[in-house]
BAZA-919736 format. One record per residue (C-alpha): chain; x negated, y, z; residue in three letters. Coordinates in nm, 3 decimals. Example, Ala and Ser with C-alpha at 12.3 -4.5 7.8 and 13.67 -1.06 7.14 Angstrom:
<dodos>
> A,-1.230,-0.450,0.780,ala .
> A,-1.367,-0.106,0.714,ser .
</dodos>
This chain:
<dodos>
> A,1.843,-1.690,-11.635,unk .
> A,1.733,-1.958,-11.321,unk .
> A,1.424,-1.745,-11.284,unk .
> A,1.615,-1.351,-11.311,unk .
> A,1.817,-1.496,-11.043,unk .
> A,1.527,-1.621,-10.799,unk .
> A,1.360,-1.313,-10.905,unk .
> A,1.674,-1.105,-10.789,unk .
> A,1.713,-1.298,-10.454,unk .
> A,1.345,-1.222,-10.375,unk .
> A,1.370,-0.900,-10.462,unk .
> A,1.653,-0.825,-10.229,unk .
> A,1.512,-1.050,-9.938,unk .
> A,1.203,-0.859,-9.967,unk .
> A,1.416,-0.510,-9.910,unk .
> A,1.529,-0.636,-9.607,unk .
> A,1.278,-0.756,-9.473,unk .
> A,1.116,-0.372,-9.508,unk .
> A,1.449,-0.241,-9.397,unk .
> A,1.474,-0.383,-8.993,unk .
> A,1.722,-0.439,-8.763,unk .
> A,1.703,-0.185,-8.496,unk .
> A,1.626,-0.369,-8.191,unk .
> A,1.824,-0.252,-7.860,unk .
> A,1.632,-0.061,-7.694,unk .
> A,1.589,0.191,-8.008,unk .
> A,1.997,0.100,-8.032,unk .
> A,1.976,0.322,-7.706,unk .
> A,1.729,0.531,-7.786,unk .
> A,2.020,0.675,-8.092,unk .
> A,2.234,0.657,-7.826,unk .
> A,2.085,0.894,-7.602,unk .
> A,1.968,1.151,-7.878,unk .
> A,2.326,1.102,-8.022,unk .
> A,2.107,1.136,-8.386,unk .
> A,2.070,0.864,-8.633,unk .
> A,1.759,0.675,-8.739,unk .
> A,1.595,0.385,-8.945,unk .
> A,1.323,0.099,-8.761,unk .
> A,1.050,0.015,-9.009,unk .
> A,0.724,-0.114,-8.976,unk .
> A,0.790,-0.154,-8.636,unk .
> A,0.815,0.260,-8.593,unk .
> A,1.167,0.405,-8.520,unk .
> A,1.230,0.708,-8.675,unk .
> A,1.474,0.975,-8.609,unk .
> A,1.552,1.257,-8.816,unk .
> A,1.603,1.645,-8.683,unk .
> A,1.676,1.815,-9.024,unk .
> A,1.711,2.231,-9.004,unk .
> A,2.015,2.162,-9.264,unk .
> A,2.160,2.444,-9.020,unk .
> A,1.937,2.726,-9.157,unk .
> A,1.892,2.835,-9.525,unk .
> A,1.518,2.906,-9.551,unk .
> A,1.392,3.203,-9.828,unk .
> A,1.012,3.115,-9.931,unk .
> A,0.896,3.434,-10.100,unk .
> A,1.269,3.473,-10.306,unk .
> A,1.303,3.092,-10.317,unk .
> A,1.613,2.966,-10.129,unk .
> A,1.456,2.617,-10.034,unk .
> A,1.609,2.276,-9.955,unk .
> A,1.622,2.116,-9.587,unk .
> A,1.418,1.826,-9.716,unk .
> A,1.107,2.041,-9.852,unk .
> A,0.965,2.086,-9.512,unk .
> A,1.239,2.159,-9.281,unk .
> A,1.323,1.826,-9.148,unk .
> A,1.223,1.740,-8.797,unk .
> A,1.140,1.413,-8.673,unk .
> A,1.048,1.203,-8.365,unk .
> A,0.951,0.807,-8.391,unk .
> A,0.873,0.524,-8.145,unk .
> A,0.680,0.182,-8.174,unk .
> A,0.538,-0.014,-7.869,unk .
> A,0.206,0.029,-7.720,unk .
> A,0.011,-0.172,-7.420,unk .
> A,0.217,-0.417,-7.208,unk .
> A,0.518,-0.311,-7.426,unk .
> A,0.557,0.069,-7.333,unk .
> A,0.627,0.307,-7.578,unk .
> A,0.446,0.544,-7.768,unk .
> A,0.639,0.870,-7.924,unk .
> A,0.541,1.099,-8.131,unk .
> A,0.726,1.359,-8.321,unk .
> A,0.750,1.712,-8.497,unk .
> A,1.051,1.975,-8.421,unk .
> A,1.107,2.267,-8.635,unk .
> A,1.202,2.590,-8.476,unk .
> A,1.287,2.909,-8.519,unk .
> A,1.106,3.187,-8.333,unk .
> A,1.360,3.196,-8.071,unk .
> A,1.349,2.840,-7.989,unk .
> A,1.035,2.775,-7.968,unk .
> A,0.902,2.820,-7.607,unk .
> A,1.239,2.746,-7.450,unk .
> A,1.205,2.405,-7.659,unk .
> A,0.838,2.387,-7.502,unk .
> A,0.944,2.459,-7.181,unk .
> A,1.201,2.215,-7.185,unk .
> A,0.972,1.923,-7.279,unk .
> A,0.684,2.024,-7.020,unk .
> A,0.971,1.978,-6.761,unk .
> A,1.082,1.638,-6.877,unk .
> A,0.672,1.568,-6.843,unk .
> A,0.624,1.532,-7.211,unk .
> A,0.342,1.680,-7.394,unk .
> A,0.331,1.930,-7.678,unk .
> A,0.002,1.922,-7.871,unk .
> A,0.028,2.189,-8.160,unk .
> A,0.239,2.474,-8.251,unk .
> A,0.175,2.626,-8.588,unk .
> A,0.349,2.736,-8.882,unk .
> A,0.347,2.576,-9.243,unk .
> A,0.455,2.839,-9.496,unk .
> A,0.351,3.213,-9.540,unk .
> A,0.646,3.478,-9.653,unk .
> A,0.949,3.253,-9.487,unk .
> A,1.238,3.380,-9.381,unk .
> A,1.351,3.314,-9.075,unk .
> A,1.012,3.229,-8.936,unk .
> A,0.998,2.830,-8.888,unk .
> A,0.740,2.723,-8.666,unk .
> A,0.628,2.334,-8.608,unk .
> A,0.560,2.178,-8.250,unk .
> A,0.395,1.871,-8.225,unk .
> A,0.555,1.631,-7.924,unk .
> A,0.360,1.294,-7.768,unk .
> A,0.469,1.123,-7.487,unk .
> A,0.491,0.734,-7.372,unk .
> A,0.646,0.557,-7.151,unk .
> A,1.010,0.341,-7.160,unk .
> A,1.208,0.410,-7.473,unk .
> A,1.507,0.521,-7.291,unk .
> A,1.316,0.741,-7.080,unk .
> A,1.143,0.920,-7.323,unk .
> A,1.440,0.983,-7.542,unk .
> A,1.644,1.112,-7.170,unk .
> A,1.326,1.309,-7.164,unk .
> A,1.346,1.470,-7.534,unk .
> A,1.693,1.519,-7.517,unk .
> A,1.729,1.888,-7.348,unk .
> A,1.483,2.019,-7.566,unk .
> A,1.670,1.884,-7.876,unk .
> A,2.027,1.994,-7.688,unk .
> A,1.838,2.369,-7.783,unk .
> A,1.782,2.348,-8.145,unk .
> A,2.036,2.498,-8.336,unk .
> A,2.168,2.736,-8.078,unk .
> A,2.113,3.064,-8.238,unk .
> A,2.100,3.361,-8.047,unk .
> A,2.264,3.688,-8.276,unk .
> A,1.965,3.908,-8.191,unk .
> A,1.582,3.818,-8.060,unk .
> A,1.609,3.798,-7.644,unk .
> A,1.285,3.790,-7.475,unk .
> A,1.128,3.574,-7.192,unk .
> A,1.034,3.813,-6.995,unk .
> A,1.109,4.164,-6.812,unk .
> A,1.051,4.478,-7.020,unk .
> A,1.053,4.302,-7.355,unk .
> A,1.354,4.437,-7.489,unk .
> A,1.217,4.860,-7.403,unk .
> A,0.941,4.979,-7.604,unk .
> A,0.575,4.971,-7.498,unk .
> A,0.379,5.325,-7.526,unk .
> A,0.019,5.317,-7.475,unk .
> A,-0.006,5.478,-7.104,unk .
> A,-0.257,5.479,-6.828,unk .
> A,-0.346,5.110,-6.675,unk .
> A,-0.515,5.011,-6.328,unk .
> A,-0.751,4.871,-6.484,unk .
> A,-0.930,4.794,-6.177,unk .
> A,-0.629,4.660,-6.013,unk .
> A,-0.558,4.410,-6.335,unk .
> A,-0.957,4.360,-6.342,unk .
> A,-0.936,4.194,-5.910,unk .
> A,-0.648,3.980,-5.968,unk .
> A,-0.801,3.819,-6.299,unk .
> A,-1.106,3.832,-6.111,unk .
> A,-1.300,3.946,-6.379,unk .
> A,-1.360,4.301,-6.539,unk .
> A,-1.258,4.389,-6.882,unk .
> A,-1.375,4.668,-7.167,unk .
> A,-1.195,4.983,-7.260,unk .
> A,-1.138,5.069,-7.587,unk .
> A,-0.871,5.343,-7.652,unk .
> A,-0.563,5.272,-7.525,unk .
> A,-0.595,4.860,-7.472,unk .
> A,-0.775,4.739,-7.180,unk .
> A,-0.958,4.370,-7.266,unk .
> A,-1.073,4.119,-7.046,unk .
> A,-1.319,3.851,-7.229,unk .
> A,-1.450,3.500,-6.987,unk .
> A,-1.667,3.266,-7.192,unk .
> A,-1.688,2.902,-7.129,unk .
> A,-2.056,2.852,-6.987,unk .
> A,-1.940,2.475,-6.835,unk .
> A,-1.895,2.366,-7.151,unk .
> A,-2.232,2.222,-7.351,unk .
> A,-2.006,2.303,-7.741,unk .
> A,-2.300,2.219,-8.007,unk .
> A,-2.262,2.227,-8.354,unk .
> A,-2.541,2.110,-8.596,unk .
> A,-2.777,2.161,-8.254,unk .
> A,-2.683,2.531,-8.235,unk .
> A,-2.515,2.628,-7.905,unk .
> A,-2.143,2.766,-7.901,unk .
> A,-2.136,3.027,-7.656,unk .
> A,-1.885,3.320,-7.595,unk .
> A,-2.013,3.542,-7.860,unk .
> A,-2.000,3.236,-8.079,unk .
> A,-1.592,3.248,-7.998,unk .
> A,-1.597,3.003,-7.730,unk .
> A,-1.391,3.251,-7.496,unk .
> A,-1.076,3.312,-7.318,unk .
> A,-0.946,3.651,-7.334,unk .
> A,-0.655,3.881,-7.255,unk .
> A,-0.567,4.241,-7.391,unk .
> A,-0.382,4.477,-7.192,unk .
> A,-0.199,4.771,-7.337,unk .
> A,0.099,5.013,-7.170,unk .
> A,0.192,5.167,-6.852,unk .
> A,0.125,4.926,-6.494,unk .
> A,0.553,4.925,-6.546,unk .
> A,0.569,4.834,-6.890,unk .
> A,0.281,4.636,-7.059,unk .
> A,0.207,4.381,-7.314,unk .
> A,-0.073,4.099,-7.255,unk .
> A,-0.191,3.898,-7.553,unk .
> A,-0.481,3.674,-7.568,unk .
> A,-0.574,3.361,-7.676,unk .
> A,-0.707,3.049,-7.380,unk .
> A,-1.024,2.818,-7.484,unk .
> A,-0.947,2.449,-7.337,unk .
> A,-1.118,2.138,-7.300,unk .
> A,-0.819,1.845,-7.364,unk .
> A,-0.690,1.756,-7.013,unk .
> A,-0.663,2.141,-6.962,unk .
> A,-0.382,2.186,-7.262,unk .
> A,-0.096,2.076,-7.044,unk .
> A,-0.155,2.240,-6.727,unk .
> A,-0.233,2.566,-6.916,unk .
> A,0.110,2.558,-7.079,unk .
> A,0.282,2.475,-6.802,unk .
> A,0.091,2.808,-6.622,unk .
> A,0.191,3.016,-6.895,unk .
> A,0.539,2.911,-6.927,unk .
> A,0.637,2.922,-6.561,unk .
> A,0.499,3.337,-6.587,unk .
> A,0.696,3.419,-6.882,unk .
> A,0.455,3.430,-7.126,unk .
> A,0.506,3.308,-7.470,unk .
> A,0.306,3.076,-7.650,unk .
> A,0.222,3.106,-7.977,unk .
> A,0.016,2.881,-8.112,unk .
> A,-0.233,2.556,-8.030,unk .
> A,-0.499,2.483,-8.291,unk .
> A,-0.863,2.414,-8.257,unk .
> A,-1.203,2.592,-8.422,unk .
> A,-1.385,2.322,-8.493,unk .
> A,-1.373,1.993,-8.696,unk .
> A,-1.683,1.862,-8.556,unk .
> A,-1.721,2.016,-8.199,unk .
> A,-1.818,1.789,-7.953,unk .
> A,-1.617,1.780,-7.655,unk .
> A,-1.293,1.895,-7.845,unk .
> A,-1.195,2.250,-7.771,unk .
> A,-0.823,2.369,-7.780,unk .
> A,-0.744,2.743,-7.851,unk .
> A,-0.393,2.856,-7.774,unk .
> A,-0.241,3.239,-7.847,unk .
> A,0.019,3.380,-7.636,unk .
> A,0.191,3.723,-7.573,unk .
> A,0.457,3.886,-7.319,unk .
> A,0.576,4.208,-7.215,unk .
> A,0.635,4.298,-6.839,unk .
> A,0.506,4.446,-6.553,unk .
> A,0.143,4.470,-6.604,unk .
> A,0.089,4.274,-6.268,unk .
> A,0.324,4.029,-6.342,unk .
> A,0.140,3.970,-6.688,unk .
> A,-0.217,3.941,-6.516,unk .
> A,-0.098,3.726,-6.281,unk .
> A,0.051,3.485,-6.569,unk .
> A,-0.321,3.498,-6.724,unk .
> A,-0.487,3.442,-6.413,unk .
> A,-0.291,3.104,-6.359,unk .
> A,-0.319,2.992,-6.686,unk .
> A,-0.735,3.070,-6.619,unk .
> A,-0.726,2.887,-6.326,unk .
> A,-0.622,2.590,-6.476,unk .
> A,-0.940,2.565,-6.704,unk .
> A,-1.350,2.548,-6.554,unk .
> A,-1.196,2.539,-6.221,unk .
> A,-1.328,2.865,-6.158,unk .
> A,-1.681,2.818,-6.318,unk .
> A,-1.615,3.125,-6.594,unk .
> A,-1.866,3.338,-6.645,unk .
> A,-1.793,3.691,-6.798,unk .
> A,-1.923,3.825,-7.172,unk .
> A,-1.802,4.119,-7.288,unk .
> A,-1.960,4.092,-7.605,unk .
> A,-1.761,3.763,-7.660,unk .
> A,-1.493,3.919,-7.812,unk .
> A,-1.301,3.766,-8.098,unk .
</dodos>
């Protein structure tokens, strides 16, 4: 009976030692976010379920904790600073005012996918990494996490002309073609603009990845010069990510998606999608600062590179 006992008091001593106290800083971190969370293994974690929306997977009404639920966590780093981490899941509507929000607190996103097909609404995933104080990175979080959850009644786009319809039209193409400072391809109705990546030496099992290879940035143009619609997808060394975003984002283009190619690429290459609707100079000149932002200028055209 001596030994159930001693048994029973290690057992429950061991739970809490697994189960921390929640030192003060992370005490403020809660705080701040105004969310609740749990410090284990030295990592506080705090939960951003979507136990607001009721997901359908192909006919399935799913459960919040099946992949819906959200999350950011902390533990300490060099000289004591904090590393954070963390995954939000949006809707479609939230997701670049969420990203826009954390690029203006100087956080970093670093992916943006989705992880079910036939869901509806949409849910999309956006990866979050930033370090720093504890309390400055949660004061930094916060407005982007102030967003989710605040469900517009209809879709409201970004940008001018996205809520009118886009008809296929005629384009000056050469006008689009000297402010992106490249020329593009016709092909019916959509005007495309393709710029490989010759300053970067990609190899893969010794074989070079060029442009044709799908080592390109590219944009697609199709409307009227008063009502167009861009999308195109950006090719981007690491330390280019951020600054492309933040190009994109201050022009009113949507991002869609980060991912990469490769698994074994070496340097790393980032791909990112985005879209928008607008004045078709506006929209160029939203791809031409994202492009200027990667290569510092050192593109050199393909037109067979096309994806």
């Amino acid at each position: 009976m001596k030994n159930l006992s001693l048994i029973g008091f290690l057992f429950i001593t061991g739970l809490s030692a697994v189960a921390q106290d929640i030192p003060s800083d992370y005490q403020e971190v809660l705080k701040i976010l105004g969310k609740r969370g749990d410090f284990k293994d030295n990592v506080l974690k705090v939960g951003i379920p979507r136990s607001d929306v009721t997901v359908i997977i192909d006919g399935i009404a799913t459960p919040t904790p099946f992949g819906f639920g959200g999350w950011l966590a902390m533990t300490k780093g060099n000289g004591g600073a904090d590393v954070m981490m963390g995954d939000l899941v949006l809707l479609e509507d939230e997701v670049n005012p969420a990203m826009s929000a954390l690029l203006d607190s100087g956080l970093e996103v670093t992916a943006l996918h989705n992880h079910f097909f036939f869901e509806s609404p949409r849910m999309f995933y956006m990866h979050v990494h930033g370090h720093g104080n504890a309390a400055s990175l949660a004061k930094m979080a916060k407005p982007a996490l102030d967003l989710i959850g605040k469900k517009s009644p209809q879709h409201q786009s970004s940008v001018s002309g996205g809520t009118s319809k886009v008809s296929a039209g005629q384009l000056d193409t050469a006008g689009i073609a000297k402010l992106v400072g490249h020329e593009g391809e016709q092909t019916g109705p959509v005007y495309k603009i393709t710029i490989g990546r010759p300053d970067i030496d990609l190899r893969e099992s010794g074989a070079v990845i060029n442009a044709r290879m799908g080592l390109n940035t590219w944009a697609a143009f199709f409307g009227t010069d008063a009502n167009a619609e861009i999308a195109g997808d950006v090719a981007m060394l690491p330390h280019e990510v951020t600054p492309v975003l933040k190009a994109l984002r201050a022009n009113g283009l949507s991002v869609v998606a980060i991912h990469n190619h490769m698994t074994g690429g070496d340097p790393a290459v980032y791909f990112l999608h985005y879209w928008g609707t607008g004045p078709a100079e506006k929209l160029a000149n939203g791809f031409k600062a994202a492009l200027n932002e990667t290569g510092k200028g050192h593109h050199e055209m393909d037109h067979a590179g096309a994806r």
